[in-house]
N, C-alpha and C positions, 0 to 999 in steps of 0.2 A: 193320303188324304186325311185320315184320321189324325195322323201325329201333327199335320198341319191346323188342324181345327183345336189340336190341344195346345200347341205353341200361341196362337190365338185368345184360346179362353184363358193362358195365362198369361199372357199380354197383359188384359182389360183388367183382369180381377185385380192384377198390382197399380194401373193405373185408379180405379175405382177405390180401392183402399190406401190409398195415397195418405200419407200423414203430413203436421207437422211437427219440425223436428225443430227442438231447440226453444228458449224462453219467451215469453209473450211481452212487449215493451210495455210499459207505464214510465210516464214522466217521472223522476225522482222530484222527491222532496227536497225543496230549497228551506235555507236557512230562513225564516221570516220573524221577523221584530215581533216581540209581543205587543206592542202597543199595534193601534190603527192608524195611527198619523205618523209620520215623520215625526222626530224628537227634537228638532231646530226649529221644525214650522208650528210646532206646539208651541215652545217657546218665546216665536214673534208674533202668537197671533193668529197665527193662518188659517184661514178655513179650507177643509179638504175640497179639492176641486170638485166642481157638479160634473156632469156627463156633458153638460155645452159649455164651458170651461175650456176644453181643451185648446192646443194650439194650432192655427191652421194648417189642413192636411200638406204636408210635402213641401210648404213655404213657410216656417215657423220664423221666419226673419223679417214676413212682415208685422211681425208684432211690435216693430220698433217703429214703426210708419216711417221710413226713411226710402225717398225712391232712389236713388245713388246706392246704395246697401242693398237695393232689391235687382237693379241691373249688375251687378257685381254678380251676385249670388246666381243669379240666372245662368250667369258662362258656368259656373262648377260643374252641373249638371252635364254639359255638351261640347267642354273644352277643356276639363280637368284630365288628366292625362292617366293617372292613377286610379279615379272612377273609371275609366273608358276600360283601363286595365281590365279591371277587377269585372266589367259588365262581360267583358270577351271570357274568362273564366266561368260564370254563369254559365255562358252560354255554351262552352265547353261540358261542363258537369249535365245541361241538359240534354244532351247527346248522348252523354255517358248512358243516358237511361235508357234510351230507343235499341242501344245497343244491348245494353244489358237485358230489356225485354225481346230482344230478336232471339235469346235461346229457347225462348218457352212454344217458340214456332219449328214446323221441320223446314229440314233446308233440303233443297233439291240441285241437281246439278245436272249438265247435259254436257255431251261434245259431238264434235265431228271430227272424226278423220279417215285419211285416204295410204293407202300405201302400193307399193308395188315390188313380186316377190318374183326369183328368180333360184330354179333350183336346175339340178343334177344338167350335165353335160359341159365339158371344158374346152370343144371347139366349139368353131360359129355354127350357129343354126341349133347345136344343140341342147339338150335338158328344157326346159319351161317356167313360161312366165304367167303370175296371173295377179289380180288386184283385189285388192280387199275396203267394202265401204264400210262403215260400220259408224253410227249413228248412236253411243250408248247414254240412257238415262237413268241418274239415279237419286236417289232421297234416304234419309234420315232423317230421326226426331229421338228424341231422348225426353220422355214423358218426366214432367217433377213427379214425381211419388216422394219425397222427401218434403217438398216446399221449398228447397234450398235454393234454383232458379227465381223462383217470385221472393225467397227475402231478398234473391242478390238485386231485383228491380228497385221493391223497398228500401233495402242499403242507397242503390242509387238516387232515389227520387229524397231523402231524408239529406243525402249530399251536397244534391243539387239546391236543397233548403237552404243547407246549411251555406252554400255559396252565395244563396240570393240576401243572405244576412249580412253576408260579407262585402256584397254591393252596397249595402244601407248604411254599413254602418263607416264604410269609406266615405260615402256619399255625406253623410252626416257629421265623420272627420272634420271634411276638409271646408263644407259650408260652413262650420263652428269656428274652423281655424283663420278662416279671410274673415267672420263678423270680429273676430278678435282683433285680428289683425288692423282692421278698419278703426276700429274705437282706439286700437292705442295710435295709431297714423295720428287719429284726430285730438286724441291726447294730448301730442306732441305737439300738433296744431297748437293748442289753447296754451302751452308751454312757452311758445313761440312768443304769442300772441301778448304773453302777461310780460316776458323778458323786454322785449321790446318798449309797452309801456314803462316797464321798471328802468330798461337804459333810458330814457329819455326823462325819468324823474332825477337817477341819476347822475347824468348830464347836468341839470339846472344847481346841482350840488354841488358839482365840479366845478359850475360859474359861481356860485354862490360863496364856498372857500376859498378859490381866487382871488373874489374881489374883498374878499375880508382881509384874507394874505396881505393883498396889493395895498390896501387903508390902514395895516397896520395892528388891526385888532384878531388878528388867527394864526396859526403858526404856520410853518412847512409839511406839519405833518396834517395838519388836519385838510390840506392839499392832496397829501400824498395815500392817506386812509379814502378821500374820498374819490381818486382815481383809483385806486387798488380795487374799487368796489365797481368800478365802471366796468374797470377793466374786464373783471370776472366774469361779469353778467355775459357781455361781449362773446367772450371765448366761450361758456355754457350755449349760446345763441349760436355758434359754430358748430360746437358737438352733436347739439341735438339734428343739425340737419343730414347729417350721418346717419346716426338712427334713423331717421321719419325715412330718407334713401332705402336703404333693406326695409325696412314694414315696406314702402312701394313696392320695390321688386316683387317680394313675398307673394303680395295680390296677385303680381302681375301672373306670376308662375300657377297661382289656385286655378286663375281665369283660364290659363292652357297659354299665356300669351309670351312676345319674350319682354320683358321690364325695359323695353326702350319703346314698345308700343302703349304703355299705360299710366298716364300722369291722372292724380289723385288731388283736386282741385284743393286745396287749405281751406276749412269748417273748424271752427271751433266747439264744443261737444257741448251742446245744449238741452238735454232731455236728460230725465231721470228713468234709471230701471225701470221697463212696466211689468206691474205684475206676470208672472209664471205662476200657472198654474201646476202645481206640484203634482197634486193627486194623492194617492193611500200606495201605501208601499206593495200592498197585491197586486196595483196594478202595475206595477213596475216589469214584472215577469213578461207582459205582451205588450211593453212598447218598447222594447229596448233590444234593438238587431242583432246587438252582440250577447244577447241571453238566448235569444231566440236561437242563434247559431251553435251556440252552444250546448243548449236542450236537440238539435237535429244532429248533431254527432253524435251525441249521448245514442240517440235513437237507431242510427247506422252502428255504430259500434254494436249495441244491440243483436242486429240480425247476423253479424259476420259470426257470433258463438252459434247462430244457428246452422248458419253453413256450415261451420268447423264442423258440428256433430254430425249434420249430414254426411261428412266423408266415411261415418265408420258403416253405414248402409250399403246393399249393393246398388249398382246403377243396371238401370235398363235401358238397352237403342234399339231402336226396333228400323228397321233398314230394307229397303229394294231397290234394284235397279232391272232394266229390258233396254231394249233397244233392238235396233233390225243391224245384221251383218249380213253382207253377199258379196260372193266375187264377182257379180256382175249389175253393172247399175241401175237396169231393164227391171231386175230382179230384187232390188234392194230392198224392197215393200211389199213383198210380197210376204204373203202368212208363213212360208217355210224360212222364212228368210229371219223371224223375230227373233228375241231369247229370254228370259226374264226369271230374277229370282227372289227372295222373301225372305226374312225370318228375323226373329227378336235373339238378342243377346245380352246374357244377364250376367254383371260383372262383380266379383267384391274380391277387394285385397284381404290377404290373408294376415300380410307379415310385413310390418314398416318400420319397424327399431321403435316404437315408441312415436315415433311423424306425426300423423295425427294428432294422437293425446298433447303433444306438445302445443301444439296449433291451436287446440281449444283455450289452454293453456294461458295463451298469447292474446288471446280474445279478450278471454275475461279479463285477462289483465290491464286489456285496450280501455275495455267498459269501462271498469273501474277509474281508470285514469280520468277518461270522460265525464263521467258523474262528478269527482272530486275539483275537474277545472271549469263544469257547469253551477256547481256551488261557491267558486271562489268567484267566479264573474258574477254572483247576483251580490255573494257580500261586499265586492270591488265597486258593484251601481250604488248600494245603500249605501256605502262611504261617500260616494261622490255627490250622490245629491246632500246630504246630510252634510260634505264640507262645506259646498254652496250655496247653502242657506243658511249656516253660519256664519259665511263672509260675508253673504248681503246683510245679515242682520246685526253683525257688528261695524261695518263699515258705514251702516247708514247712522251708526249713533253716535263712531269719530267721527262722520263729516258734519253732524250739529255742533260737539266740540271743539271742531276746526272752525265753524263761523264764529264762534265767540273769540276761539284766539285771534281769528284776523280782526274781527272787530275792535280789540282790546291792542292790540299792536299796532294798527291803524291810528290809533287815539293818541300809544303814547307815540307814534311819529310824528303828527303834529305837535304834540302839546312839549317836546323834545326839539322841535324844530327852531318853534316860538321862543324858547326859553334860550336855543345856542345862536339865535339872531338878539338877544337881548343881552349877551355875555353870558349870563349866570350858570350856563354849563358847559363842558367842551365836548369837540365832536365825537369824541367814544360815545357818548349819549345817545347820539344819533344816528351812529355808525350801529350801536347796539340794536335799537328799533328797526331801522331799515334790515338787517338780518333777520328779526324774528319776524317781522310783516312777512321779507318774501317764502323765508320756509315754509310759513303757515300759507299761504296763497298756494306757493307748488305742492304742499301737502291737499291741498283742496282741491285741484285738478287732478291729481293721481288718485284721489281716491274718487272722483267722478268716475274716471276712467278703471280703474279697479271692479268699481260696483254694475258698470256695462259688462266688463268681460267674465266677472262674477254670475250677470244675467243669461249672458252666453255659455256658460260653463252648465248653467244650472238648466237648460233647455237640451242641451247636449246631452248631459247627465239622463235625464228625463227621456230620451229615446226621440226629442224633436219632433213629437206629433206621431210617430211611424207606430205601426201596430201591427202585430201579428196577422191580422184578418188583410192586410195589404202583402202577405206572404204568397209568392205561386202554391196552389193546391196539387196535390199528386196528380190528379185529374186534369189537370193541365198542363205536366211534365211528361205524363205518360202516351198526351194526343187523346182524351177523351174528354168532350165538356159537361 
């Protein structure tokens, strides 16, 4: 009885003086810009975003006020194939956790069985038989006294973080990549849109040298220069319906759909970039899923040096089992019939070649890894926004210089026009204008279309509205609210 009350009192004392074992997490330090603003948005102007600035939670597409672009966007959510992925992942990693906190409970176990024995005597009738019930129950628990169970829960729940970042940041992929995909579709549209005016100017060109041919006063060539030019436009108006084809598909596949279910009505692209609101570069760390996921590995990596240390401690299981045996079934429950025993067992390795030490080893080495590809994803954000506010703000100052080349191309096609209807010049003249008009027009649609997907690029950049505070809580992963 005594040595059982001793085995007891050192049960609790090592449970009671339980430590932990292993480093305590802080976020690492990110690289951060000395300035406070963006160094692009300083540039154009920008004023740092207010705190109602931002863009709206989880629908950051309606900033474009387009409802065609907003029922698009809506399937990604609920028929993107690759989100749907990545949410079943999630939801895998948060299991991980239920499991990983079912060690820090004891586990119990129970059976039944029956058997039937037969001994000594080798004719009939003799030697004997008799039955055996026996009913045994038993439990263990293996108390943390290290903490190495509850970081392994924290590893998991920082995980499963780390995996709900990676729903976000798919989720925010693949909306960024159909608004892309949408603006240049409609790009193409406007492409369409200007060819076809331009064959049909064209055309009137084709009659126009003709009849001058036919009268006498224009050659074959300037016939032949001003079909050459029909002709092109023509075949360009073929190619592009190629392209605008795949961007359709494209959608169709974002939406979860198959590309013969999805026709994308022809829009010509009417609206200019609306403002994005940038923000200051601090805040950049909690709206961006793929930092955020990145800072929660950092944090799992973390606890695994912890557990690694914990193995060079011993382990304690403290264990019982009872249950009722009898040979007879009357008697199965009866007090003579019970059995029942107790006692804690206290483990530690001696001798592993070095195993452990290595393991720790392999940790920190994990950490490390972590920390240095949680710092190249904030400096990978600051580029990207920082390219995308460079492209809007240089794109919006060729497309002023694009209005004036068209306007000035424009001018001399007529005043080039007038003058090869009047003799005093030939069609190279004209031929030359009509070139430089339509470059500068398709330069002017492509960079519309540029500075949309530029706008897209740079909301993406920007983490899309999404924030840290929209992350599942431990508290939530673990089943408690």
């Amino acid at each position: 009885m005594k040595r059982r009350y001793l085995l007891a009192g050192v049960s609790m004392m090592l449970v009671s003086t339980g430590c932990m074992i292993g480093p305590k997490y802080s976020r690492p330090a990110a690289p951060m810009p000395v300035t406070k603003v963006f160094k692009e948005a300083e540039a154009a102007g920008f004023k740092p975003a207010q705190p109602d600035d931002g863009l709206p939670k989880g629908k950051w597409w309606e900033i474009y006020n387009d409802p065609a672009l907003n029922a698009l966007e809506a399937q990604v959510n609920i028929s993107n194939q690759n989100v749907l992925a990545a949410e079943a992942q999630f939801r895998q990693a948060r299991a991980a956790v239920q499991a990983a906190r079912s060690a820090l409970w004891p586990t119990v176990t129970a059976g039944l069985s029956f058997s039937e024995t037969r001994t000594g005597g080798v004719f009939v009738g003799g030697g004997s038989t008799y039955q055996l019930y026996d009913l045994p129950l038993g439990g263990s628990w293996q108390p943390d006294l290290w903490r190495n169970l509850r970081r392994s829960v924290t590893a998991s729940v920082a995980s499963a973080q780390a995996t709900a970042g990676d729903v976000e940041n798919a989720r925010l992929l693949y909306q960024s990549e159909l608004a892309q995909d949408y603006y240049q579709i409609h790009g193409i549209d406007g492409k369409i849109a200007l060819l076809q005016k331009t064959e049909s100017s064209y055309t009137d060109y084709v009659t126009l040298t003709r009849n001058r041919y036919q009268a006498g006063v224009a050659s074959p060539l300037d016939v032949d220069q001003a079909e050459s030019q029909l002709y092109g436009v023509q075949s360009t108006l073929i190619d592009l319906g190629t392209q605008r084809a795949q961007f359709e598909h494209a959608i169709a596949v974002l939406t979860g759909k198959p590309p013969a279910d999805v026709m994308i009505p022809p829009a010509v692209l009417a609206t200019l970039p609306p403002a994005v609101p940038a923000g200051v570069p601090s805040e950049l760390l909690e709206r961006r899923p793929d930092i955020a996921r990145a800072e929660r590995t950092v944090a799992a990596a973390n606890e695994q040096i912890g557990i690694a240390l914990a193995a060079f401690y011993p382990t304690l299981t403290l264990s019982a089992s009872g249950g009722f045996e009898s040979t007879s079934l009357k008697q199965w429950f009866d007090l003579p019939s019970r059995f029942w025993s107790v006692g804690p067992a206290l483990a530690e390795t001696l001798f592993d070649a070095g195993r452990r030490k290595s393991i720790v080893a392999q940790q920190r080495a994990a950490y490390d890894a972590s920390v240095a590809n949680y710092r190249q994803t904030v400096l990978t954000a600051f580029q990207q926004v920082e390219d995308n506010l460079a492209t809007l703000r240089i794109l919006a100052q060729e497309s002023g210089k694009v209005q004036q080349t068209i306007k000035a191309a424009d001018s001399a096609l007529t005043v080039s026009t007038i003058q090869y209807k009047a003799g005093t010049t030939n069609y190279l003249t004209v031929l030359t204008a009509q070139v430089t008009l339509l470059n500068a027009q398709v330069t002017a649609v492509d960079l519309e279309t540029r500075r949309l997907v530029a706008s897209v690029q740079l909301i993406q950049a920007i983490g899309g509205g999404w924030s840290t505070s929209q992350m599942p809580q431990a508290g939530e992963l673990v089943g408690r609210k």
